[in-house]
C-alpha positions in Angstrom: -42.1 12.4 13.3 -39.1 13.1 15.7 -36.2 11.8 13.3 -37.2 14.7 10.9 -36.7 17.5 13.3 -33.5 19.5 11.9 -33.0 21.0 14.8 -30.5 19.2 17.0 -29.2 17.8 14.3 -28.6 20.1 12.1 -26.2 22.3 15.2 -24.3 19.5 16.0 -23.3 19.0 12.1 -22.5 22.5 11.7 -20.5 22.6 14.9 -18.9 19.8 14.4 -17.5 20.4 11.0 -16.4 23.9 12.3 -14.2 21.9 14.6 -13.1 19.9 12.0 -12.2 22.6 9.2 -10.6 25.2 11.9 -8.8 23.4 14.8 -8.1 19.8 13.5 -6.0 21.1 10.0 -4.2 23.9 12.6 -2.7 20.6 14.8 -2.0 18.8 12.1 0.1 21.2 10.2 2.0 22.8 13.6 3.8 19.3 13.4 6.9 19.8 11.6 8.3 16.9 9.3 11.3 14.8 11.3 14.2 15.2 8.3 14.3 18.2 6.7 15.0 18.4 2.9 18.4 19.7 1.8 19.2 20.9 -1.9 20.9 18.0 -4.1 23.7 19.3 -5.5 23.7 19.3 -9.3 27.4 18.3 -10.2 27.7 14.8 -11.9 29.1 11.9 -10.0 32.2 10.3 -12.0 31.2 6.8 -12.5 34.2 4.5 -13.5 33.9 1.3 -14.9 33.8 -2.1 -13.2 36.1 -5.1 -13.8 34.4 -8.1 -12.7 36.7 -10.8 -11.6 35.2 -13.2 -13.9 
């Protein structure tokens, strides 16, 4: 029986999740993210209160 014939198969699976646990992961984090993330400050806004015109 042909289909059972680890051979072929069993190369192309191994090689083909090298490539997808070495070079896909490397190109996917060289991209760096578009905003980068500042530090909030930590001082408290001053809120004041609202008169509503009603």
């Amino acid at each position: 029986m042909p289909q059972l014939n680890p051979n072929p198969w069993f190369a192309i699976l191994v090689f083909s999740w090298i490539i997808f646990l070495t070079i896909i992961p490397t190109k996917i984090l060289n991209h760096i993210t578009p905003n980068e993330l500042t530090s909030v400050s930590e001082e408290k806004h001053k809120t004041e209160p609202w008169d509503w015109p009603w």
